[in-house]
C-alpha positions as CSV (number, residue, x, y, z in Angstrom):
1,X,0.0,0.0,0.0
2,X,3.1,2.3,0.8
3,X,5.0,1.4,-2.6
4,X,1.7,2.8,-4.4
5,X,1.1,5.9,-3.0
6,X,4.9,6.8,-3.1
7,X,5.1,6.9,-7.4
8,X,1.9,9.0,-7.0
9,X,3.4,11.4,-4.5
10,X,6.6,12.0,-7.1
11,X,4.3,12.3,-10.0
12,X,2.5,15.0,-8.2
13,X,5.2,16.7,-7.0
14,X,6.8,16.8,-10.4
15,X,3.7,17.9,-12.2
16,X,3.5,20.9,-9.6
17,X,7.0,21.7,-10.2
18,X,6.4,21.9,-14.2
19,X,3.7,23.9,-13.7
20,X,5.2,26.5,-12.2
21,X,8.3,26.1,-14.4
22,X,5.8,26.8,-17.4
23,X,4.1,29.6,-15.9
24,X,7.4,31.4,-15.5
25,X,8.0,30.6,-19.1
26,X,4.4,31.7,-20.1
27,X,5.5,35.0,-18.0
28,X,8.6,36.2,-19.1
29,X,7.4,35.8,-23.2
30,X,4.4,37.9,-22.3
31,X,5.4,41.4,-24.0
32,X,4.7,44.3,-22.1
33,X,2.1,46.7,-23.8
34,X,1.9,50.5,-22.6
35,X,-1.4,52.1,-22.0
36,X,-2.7,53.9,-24.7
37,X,-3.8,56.9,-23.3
38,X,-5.1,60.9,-24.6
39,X,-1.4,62.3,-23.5
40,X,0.4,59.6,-25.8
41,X,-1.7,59.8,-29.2
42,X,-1.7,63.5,-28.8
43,X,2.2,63.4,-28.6
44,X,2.5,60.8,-31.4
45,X,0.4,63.3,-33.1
46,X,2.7,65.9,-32.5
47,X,5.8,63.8,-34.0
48,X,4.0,62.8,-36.7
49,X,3.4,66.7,-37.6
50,X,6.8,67.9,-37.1
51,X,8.7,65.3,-39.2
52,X,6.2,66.1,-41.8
53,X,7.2,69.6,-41.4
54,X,10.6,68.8,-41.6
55,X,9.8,66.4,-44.8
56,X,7.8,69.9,-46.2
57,X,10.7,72.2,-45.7
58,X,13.3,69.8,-47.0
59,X,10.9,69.1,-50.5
60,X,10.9,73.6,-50.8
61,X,14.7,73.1,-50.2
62,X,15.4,70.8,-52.9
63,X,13.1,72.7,-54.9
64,X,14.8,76.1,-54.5
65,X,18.6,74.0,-55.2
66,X,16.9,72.8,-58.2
67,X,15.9,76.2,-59.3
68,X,19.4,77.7,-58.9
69,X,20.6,74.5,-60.3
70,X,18.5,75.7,-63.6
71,X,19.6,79.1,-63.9
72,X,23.0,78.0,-63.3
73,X,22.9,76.2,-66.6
74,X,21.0,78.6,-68.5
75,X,23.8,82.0,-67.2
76,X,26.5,79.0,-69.0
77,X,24.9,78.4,-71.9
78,X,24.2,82.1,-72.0
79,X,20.4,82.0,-72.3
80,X,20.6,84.1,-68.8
81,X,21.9,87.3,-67.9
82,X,23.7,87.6,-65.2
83,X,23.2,91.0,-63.7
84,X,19.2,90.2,-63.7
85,X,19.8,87.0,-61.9
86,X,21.7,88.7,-58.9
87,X,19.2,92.0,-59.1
88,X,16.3,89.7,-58.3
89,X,18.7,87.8,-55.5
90,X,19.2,91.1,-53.8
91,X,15.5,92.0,-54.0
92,X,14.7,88.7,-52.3
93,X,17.3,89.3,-49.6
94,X,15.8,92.9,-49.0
95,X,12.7,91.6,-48.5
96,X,13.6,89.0,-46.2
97,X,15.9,90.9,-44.1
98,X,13.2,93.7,-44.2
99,X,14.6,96.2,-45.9
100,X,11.9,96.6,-48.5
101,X,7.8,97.9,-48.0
102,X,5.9,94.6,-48.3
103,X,2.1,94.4,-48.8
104,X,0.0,91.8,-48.2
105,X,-3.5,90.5,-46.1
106,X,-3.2,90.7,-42.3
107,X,-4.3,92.2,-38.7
108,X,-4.5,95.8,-37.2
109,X,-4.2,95.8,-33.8
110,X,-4.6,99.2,-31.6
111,X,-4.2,99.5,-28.0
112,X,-4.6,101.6,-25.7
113,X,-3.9,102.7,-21.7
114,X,-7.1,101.9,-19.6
115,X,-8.5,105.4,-19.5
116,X,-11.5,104.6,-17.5
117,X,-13.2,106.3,-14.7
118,X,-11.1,105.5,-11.4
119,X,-8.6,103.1,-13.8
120,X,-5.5,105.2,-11.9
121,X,-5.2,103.6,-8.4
122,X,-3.1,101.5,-6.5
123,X,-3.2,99.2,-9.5
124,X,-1.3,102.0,-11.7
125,X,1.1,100.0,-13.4
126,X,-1.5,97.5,-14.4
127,X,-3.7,100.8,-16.2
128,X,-0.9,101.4,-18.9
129,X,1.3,99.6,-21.5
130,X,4.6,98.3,-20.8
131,X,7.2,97.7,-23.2
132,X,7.0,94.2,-22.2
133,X,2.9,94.2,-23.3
134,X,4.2,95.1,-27.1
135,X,6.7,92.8,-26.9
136,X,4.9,89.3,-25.5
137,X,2.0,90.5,-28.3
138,X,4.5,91.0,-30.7
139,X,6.0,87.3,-30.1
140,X,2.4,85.5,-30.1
141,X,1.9,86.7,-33.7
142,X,5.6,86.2,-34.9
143,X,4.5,82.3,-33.6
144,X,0.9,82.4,-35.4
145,X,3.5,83.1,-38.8
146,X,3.4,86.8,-39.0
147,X,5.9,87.2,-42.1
148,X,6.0,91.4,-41.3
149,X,5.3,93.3,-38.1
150,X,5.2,97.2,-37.5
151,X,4.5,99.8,-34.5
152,X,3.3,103.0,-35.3
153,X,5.1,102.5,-38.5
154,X,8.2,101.3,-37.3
155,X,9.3,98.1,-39.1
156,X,10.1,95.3,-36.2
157,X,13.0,93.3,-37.1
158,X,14.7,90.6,-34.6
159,X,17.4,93.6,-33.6
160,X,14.4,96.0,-33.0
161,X,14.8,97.4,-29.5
162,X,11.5,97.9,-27.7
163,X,11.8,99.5,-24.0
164,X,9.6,101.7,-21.8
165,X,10.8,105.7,-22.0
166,X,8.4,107.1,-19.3
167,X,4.6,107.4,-20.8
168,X,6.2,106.2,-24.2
169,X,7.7,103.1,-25.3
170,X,11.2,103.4,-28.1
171,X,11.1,101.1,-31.0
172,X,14.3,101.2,-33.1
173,X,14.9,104.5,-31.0
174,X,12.1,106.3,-32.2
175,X,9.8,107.8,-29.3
176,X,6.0,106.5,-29.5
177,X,3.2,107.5,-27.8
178,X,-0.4,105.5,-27.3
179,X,-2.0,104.1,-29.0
180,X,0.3,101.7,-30.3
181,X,-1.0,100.8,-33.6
182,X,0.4,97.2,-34.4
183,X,0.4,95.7,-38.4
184,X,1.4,92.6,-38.7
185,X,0.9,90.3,-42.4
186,X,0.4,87.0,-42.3
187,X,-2.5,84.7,-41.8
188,X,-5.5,87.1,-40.6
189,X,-7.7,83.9,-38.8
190,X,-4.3,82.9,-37.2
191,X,-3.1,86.0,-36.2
192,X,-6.4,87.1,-34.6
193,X,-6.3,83.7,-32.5
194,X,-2.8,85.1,-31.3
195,X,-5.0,87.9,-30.1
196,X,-8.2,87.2,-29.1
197,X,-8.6,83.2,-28.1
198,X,-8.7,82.0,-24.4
199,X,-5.0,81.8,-22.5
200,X,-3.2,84.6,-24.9
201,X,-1.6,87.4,-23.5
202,X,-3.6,90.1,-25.3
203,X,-6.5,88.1,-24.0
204,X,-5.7,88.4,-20.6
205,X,-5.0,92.2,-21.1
206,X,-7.5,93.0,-22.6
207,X,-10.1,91.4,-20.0
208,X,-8.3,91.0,-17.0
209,X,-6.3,94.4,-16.6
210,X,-8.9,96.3,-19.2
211,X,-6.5,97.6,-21.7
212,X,-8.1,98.5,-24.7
213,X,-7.4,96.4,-27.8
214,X,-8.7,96.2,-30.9
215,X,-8.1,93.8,-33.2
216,X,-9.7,93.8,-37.2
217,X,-8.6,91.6,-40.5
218,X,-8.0,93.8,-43.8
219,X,-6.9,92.3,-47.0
220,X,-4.4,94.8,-48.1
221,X,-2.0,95.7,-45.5
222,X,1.1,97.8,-46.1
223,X,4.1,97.6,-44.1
224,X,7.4,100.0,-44.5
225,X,11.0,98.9,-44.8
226,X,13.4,99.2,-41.7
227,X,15.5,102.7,-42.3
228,X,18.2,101.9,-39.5
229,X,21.3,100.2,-39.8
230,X,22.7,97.1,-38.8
231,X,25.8,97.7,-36.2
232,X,27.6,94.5,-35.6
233,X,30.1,95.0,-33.0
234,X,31.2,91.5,-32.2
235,X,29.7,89.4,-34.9
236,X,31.8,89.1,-37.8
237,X,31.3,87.0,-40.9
238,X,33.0,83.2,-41.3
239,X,34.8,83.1,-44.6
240,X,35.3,79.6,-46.2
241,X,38.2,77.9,-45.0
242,X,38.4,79.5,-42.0
């Protein structure tokens, strides 16, 4: 009676011991899967966008080589003349760097200091516009693709200086009073989100501290070149080879 029950004791034994053996097998093959969540598609989302953006600029880049490429070959086989071809370089070049009037659809904005009733208080400094007011307003449309920006006529460039001067504010050392009248081309339904939707900075000014700001679309905006100079003091230009 003792010999039989002693095989079926090892045969249990065993088969316990291979079933946890295969259930750590069964364990460690089991790939581990990451919740899908709203934070993790919307940030796959995001890649997705920027490598096509990248894939977008690199296709206008080839483009544009290809186009040089072409007149290239057509200045040495003489079918182009080459004065034209670096006249219209230089035209581009002004444009971009700002030195030439540009025209196109955009936004008007005007603001103004909170002259209302009782506005002057303790809460002074929150009444008026700051240099820094123009210049976060300013930024938000430059990142809604403003392609030109102006302030009371004065062209805004990336070496424009903008600081407070007492009731005034200087752009490119030019003295200007309210109210700041701000052009910029680009986008108009972008470029008044910049301005008017929920969370912007104009937003808040405008309802929070009751600065008055106007924004309106026009199709034909004109915006002047930048009349100052460029002084580099410490930047100087890398020659091939160098």
């Amino acid at each position: 009676m003792n010999n039989t029950k002693k095989p079926n004791i090892t045969i249990l034994i065993f088969s316990v011991l291979l079933g946890v053996f295969m259930a750590g097998q069964f364990k460690q093959n089991i790939p581990t899967i990451a919740p899908v969540t709203l934070k993790s598609i919307q940030v796959t989302k995001n890649d997705i966008n920027t490598v096509n953006k990248e894939i977008e600029d690199l296709n206008k880049l080839i483009a544009e080589k290809e186009g040089q490429l072409k007149i290239l070959e057509s200045i040495a086989s003489g079918d182009e003349n080459i004065i034209d071809i670096l006249n219209a370089e230089l035209e581009k070049n002004k444009n971009i760097a700002g030195f030439q009037e540009v025209e196109g659809p955009g936004i008007v904005i005007i603001m103004q200091d909170n002259m209302a009733e009782g506005a002057f208080g303790e809460e002074y400094e929150l009444d008026i516009i700051h240099d820094i007011d123009v210049l976060r307003i300013i930024n938000d449309l430059r990142g809604a693709g403003a392609e030109a920006i102006s302030v009371n006529g004065q062209r805004v460039l990336s070496i424009s200086e903008i600081k407070c001067g007492g009731p005034i504010i200087r752009v490119n050392g030019k003295s200007l009073g309210t109210p700041f009248v701000i052009k910029a081309i680009g986008d108009p339904k972008l470029l008044m989100a910049a301005i008017n939707a929920p969370n912007t900075y104009a937003y808040a000014l405008k309802h929070i501290d009751q600065i008055f700001i106007e924004s309106t679309t026009e199709d034909s905006i004109i915006i002047p070149a930048y009349i100052g100079r460029f002084n580099f003091k410490y930047a100087k230009p890398l020659r091939e080879g160098d």
